[in-house]
Structures are given as C-alpha cells and as structure tokens.
C-alpha positions as CSV (number, residue, x, y, z in Angstrom):
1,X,-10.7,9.9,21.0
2,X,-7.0,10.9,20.0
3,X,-6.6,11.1,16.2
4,X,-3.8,12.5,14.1
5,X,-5.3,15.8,12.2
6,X,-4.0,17.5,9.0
7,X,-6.1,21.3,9.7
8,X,-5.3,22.3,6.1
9,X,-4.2,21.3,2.6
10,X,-1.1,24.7,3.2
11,X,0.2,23.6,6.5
12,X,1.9,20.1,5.5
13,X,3.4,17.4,7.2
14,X,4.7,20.3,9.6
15,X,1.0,21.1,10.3
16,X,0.0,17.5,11.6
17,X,-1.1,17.4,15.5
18,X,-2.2,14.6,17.7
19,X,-5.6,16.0,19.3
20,X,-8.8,14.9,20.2
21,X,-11.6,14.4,17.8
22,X,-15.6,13.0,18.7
23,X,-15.7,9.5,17.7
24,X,-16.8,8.6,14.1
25,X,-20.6,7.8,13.5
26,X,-21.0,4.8,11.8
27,X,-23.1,5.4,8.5
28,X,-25.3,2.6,7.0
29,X,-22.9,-0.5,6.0
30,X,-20.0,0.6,8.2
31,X,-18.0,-0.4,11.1
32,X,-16.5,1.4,13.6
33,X,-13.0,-0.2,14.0
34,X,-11.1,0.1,17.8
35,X,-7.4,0.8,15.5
36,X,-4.6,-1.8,17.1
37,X,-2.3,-0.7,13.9
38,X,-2.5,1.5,11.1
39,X,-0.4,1.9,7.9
40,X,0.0,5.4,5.9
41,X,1.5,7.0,2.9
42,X,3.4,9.7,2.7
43,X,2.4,11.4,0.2
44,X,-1.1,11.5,1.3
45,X,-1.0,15.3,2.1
46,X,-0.5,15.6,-1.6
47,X,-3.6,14.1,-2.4
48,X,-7.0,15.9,-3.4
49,X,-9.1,13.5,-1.6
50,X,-7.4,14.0,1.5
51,X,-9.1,17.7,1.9
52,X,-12.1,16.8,0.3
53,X,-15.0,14.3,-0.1
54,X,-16.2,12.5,-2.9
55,X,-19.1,15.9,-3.5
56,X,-15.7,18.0,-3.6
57,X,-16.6,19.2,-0.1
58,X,-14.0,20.8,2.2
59,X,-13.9,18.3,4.8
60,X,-10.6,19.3,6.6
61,X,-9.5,18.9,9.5
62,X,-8.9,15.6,7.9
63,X,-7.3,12.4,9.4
64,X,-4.4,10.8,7.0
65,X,-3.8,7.0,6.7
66,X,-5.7,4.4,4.8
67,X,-4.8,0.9,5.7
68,X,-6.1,-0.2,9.6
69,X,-6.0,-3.6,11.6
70,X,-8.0,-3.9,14.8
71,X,-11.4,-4.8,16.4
72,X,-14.6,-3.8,15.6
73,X,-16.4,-1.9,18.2
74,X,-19.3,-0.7,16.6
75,X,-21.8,-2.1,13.1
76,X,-23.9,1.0,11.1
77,X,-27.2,0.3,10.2
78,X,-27.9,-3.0,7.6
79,X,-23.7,-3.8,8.7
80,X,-23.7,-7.8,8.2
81,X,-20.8,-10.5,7.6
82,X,-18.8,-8.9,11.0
83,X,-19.7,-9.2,14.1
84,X,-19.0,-6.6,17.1
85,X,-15.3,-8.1,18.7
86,X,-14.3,-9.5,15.5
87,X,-10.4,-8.9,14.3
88,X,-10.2,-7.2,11.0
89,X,-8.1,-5.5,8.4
90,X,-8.6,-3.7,5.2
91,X,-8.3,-0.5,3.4
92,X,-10.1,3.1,4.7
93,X,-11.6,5.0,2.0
94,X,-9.6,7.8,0.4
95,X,-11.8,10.8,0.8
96,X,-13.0,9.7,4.5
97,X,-11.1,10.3,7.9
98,X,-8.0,7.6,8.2
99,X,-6.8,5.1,10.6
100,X,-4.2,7.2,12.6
101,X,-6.8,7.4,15.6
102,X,-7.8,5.5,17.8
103,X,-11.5,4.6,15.8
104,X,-12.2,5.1,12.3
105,X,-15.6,4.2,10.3
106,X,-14.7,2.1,7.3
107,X,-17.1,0.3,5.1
108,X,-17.7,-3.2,5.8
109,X,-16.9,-4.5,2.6
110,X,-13.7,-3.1,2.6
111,X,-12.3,-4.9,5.8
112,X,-11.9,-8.7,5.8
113,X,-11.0,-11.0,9.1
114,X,-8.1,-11.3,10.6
115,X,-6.9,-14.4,11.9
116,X,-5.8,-14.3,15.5
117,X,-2.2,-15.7,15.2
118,X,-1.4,-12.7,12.5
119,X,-0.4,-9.7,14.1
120,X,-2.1,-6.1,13.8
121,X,1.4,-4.4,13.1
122,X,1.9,-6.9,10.0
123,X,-2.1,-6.6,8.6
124,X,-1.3,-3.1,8.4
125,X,1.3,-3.3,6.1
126,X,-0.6,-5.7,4.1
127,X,-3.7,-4.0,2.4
128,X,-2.5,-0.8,0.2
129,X,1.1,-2.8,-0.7
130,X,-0.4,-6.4,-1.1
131,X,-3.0,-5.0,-3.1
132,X,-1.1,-2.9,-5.5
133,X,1.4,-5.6,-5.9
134,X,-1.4,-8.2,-7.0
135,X,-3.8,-5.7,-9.3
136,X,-0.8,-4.1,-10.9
137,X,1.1,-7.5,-11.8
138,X,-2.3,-9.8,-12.2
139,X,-5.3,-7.7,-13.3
140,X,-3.6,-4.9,-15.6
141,X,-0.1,-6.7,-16.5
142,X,-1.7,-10.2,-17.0
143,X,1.4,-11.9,-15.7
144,X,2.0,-15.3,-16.5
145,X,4.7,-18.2,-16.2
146,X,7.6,-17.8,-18.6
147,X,7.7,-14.0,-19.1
148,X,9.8,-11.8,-17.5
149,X,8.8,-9.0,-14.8
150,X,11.4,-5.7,-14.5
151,X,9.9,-4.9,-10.5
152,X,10.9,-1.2,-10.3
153,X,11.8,-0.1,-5.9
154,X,11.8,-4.0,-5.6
155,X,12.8,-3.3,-1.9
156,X,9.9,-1.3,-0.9
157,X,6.6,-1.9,0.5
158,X,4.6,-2.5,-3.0
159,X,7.9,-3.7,-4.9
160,X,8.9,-6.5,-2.1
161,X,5.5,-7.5,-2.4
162,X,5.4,-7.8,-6.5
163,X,8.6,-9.6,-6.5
164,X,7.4,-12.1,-4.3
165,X,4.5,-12.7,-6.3
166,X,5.9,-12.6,-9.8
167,X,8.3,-15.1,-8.9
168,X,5.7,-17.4,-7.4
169,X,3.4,-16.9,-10.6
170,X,6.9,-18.4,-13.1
171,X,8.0,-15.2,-14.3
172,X,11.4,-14.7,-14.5
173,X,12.1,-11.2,-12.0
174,X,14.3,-8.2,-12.5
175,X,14.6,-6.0,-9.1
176,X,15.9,-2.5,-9.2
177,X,16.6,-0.5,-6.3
178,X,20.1,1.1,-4.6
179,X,22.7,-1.0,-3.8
180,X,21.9,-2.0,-0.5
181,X,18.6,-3.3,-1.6
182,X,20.5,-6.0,-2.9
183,X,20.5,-8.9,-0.9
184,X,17.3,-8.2,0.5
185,X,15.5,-8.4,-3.3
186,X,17.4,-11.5,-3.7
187,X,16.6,-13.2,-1.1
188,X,13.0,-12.2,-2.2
189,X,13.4,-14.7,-5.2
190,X,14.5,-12.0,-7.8
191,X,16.1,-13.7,-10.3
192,X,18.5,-10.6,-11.4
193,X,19.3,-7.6,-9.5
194,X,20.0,-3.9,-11.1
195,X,21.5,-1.4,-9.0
196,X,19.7,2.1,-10.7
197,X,22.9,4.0,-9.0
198,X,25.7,2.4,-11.0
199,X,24.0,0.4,-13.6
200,X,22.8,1.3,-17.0
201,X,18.2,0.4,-17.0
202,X,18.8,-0.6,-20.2
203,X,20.8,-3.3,-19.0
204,X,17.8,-5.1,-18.3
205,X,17.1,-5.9,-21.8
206,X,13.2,-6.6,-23.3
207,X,10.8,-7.7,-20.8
208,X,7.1,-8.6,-21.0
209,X,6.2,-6.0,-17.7
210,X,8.0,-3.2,-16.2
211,X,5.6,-2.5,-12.6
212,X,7.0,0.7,-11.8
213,X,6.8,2.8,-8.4
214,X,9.0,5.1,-8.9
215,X,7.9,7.3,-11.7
216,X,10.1,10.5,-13.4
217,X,13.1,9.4,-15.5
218,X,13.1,5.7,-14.4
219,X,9.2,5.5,-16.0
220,X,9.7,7.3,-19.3
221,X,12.9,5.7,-19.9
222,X,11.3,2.0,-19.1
223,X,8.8,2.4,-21.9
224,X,11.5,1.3,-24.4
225,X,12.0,-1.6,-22.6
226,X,8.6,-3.2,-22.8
227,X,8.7,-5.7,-25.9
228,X,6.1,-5.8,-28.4
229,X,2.6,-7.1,-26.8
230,X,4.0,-6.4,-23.5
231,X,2.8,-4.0,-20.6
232,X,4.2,-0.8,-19.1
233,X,2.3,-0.5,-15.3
234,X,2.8,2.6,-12.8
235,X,1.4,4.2,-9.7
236,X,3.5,6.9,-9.8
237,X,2.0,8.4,-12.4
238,X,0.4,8.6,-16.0
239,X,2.9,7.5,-18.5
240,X,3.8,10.3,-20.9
241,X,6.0,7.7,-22.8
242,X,4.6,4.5,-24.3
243,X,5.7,1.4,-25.5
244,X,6.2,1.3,-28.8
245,X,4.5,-1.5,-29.5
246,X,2.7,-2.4,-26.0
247,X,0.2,-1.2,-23.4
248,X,1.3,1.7,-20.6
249,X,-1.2,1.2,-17.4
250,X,-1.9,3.7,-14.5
251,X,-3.9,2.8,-12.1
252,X,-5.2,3.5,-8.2
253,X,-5.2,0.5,-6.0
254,X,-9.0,-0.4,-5.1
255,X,-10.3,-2.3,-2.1
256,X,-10.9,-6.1,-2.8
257,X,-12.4,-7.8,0.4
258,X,-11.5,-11.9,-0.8
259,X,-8.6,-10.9,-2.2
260,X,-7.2,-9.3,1.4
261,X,-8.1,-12.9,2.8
262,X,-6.1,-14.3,-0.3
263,X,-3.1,-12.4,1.3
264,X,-3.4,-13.2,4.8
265,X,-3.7,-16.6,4.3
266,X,-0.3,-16.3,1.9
267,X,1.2,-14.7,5.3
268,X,0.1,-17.6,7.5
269,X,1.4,-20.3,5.2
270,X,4.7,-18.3,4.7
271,X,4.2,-17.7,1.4
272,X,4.5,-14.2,1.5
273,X,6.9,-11.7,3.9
274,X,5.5,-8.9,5.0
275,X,8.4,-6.8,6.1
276,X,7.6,-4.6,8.6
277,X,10.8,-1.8,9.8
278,X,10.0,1.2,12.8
279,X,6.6,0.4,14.8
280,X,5.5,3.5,16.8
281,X,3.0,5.2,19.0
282,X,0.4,7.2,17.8
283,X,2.1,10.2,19.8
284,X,5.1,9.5,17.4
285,X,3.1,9.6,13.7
286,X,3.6,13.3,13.5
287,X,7.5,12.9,12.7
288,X,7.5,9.5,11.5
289,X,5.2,10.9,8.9
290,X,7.8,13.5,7.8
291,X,11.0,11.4,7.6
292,X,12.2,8.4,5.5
293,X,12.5,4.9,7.0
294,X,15.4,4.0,8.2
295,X,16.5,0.1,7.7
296,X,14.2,-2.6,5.7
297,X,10.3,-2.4,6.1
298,X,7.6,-0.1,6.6
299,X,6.8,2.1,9.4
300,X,3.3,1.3,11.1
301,X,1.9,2.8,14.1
302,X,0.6,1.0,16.5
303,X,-2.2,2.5,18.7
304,X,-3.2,0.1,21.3
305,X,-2.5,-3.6,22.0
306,X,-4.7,-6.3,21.9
C-alpha cells in the first residue's frame, strides 16, 4: 500500500515521503480500515508518541495522522459490533501508524458508523476537533446555560466546533480570532466577537470558561479572566498561570465511540457545521502538511472515493 512516512524524529515535515509500506496486521480487537479520508495535525512531528510506542519503543518509520473515515476491509481476532464493508470513522491511536495511507489498523472501539449520506472528507474533520470541543467545554469546563464561554481560535477546527456547542448548551460566547475570522464566528452563533490583533483580551471582562487553543501569552494572560469558581481549559499546554480563584485544566483529547455518533448525528440534523477548506490527494499530504490553510476550514486528504 501507499502510505505517507515520517523516517525520523530529525528530518521534519521536510523528511515526509509518499512510499510503499506492507499492509497493517490487524491485532486482536482491530480493524483494518480501506482510508476514503483522513484528517492530521500539524504538529504531530512534534509529538513523542509519534516516534515511539506506548513500551517507549522506536517504532519509526512512523505514519502521521490520527483521525480516518472509510470502509472496513479487514476484523482482528475477537473484532465484534462492525462488520467487513461497513462505513466508519473515528480516531487512530497516537503511538500507532496513522491514517495518511491507504489502510490503517485502528481499534474497534475507537471507530463508530458512519451513515452513508455523510461524507468521508467531513467525518474526517469530525473526530479530534468534535471531540476536543465537547470534553474540553462539557467534561472539564462543566458548561452550563447562563454562563459565559471566552472560545479562544473560535475560527478554527476545535474553536468553530466549541462555539457551536457552547451556544447550543445557553452560554453566552465570546470568539477570539484575527479580524477576518469575524463574520465567520458570528455566523457560528458567538454572541461577541474580539479581534486578538487590535483589541485589548481584557476587553472580554470575567467569564465562567476561557477554552483555549492557542497557548503562550494569550493562555497566561486569560487566567485573570476566569471569575471566581470558574474554569481555565487548554490543549495547548499546561497552564503556568492560574486563576486566582478557579480551576486551570489541560487535557489530551481521548477516543469516545457513542459520543462520535453523538456528533454525526448533530451533522445530519444540521446542528453542527463541520467546515471543511483544501481536500487533497494523498500524493499532495507531503506539502499540505508543511503549510498553513489557506481560506475557512480544514485541510483533509482524501485517498480514494467511495
């Protein structure tokens, strides 16, 4: 099979080659997954578990990307609740090879159907984004109806995705971003828009939640925000400043299988936009990986059709 391959924690994004690679064994509990689409990060070459496995094993040459949508080809031994054609999305796991090929092994529980009139290119966006969105506002921030949400990069992948769901839950919703994220957060049903490149982030006043992506000075300086009782959440990285009187949360997104069909069914009722920007071959992921998006949405690659 064709895969995209990092040889080496030194070599970088600049390192990354399309090659051929033997086709994943399916352990006991897996699937092997035909990829239609697969969603990445880029700053997965940053990552430990990209080189090695959960024993602290080399395990490079190692295949980046971590959210998939396709077909399953293949069930491991003691595999049940898929069957062998069945759509399905989900989350890889982060110290395994990744979705940018054209089959990946992924544990069964962390894939859930997929519903034949969503399409593969908007399932993966969904998992690591929709995921994030919901643990960070709903199982560390304990939003609730009435308070008010500050949704740090509330144009981008996870931050769309928060806004939409903090608004839906009765909080009132703050979106940050540059000024020609805009129109886009409002229309997202932010309630209050502050441009980080000409307005003051104090501006925003006391709020119950700051969910922050974006980490550095817009993190530490968001502590002071938080009003007392309230909660500071990040994925960006530990908090070195806390609220004064609050909680400060870091956390890594985990896989959640009935949550993911929580989500899709959100996208098929319309309840939830999933905006997806570039979509491009798998010959292409080498420089997509290594540039910023252009426009509104993420960048998924696409590596067959249906």
């Amino acid at each position: 099979m064709q895969a995209i391959v990092a040889p080496g924690r030194d070599a970088g994004v600049g390192g990354l080659v399309l090659t051929d690679l033997p086709h994943p064994h399916a352990a006991e509990n897996d699937v092997i997954v035909r990829v239609h689409a697969a969603g990445f990060t880029r700053g997965e070459l940053d990552w430990p578990a990209t080189w090695s496995d959960r024993a602290g094993r080399d395990r490079t040459p190692s295949v980046p990307g971590h959210e998939v949508s396709g077909v399953v080809a293949q069930l491991g031994y003691g595999t049940s609740g898929l069957t062998v054609g069945q759509r399905v999305f989900g989350m890889t796991d982060w110290a395994r090879d990744g979705s940018l090929a054209e089959y990946v092994a992924v544990e069964a529980r962390n894939l859930s159907p997929l519903p034949a009139d969503v399409d593969h290119t908007v399932a993966a966006a969904l998992p690591i984004s929709g995921l994030t969105a919901w643990q960070g506002l709903f199982d560390h921030a304990c939003v609730d109806a009435g308070q008010s949400v500050l949704v740090h990069g509330a144009a981008g992948a996870v931050g769309s995705i928060a806004v939409q769901f903090a608004r839906e839950a009765g909080a009132r919703v703050i979106g940050t971003g540059r000024t020609a994220d805009r129109s886009a957060v409002l229309a997202l049903g932010a309630h209050a828009f502050l441009d980080l490149t000409t307005d003051r982030l104090e501006e925003a006043g006391e709020v119950d939640v700051v969910f922050d992506v974006i980490g550095g000075d817009v993190l530490d300086r968001s502590a002071a925000l938080v009003r007392s009782g309230g909660t500071l959440v990040t994925i960006a990285r530990p908090p070195t400043v806390r609220p004064p009187d609050g909680r400060a949360v870091f956390f890594v997104v985990e896989p959640d299988r009935e949550r993911l069909t929580d989500l899709v069914r959100r996208v098929r009722d319309g309840r939830l936009q999933v905006r997806v920007g570039s979509v491009l071959p798998l010959a292409e992921a080498v420089t997509a990986f290594g540039r910023r998006p252009r426009g509104v949405g993420r960048t998924i690659v696409r590596v067959c059709d249906d």
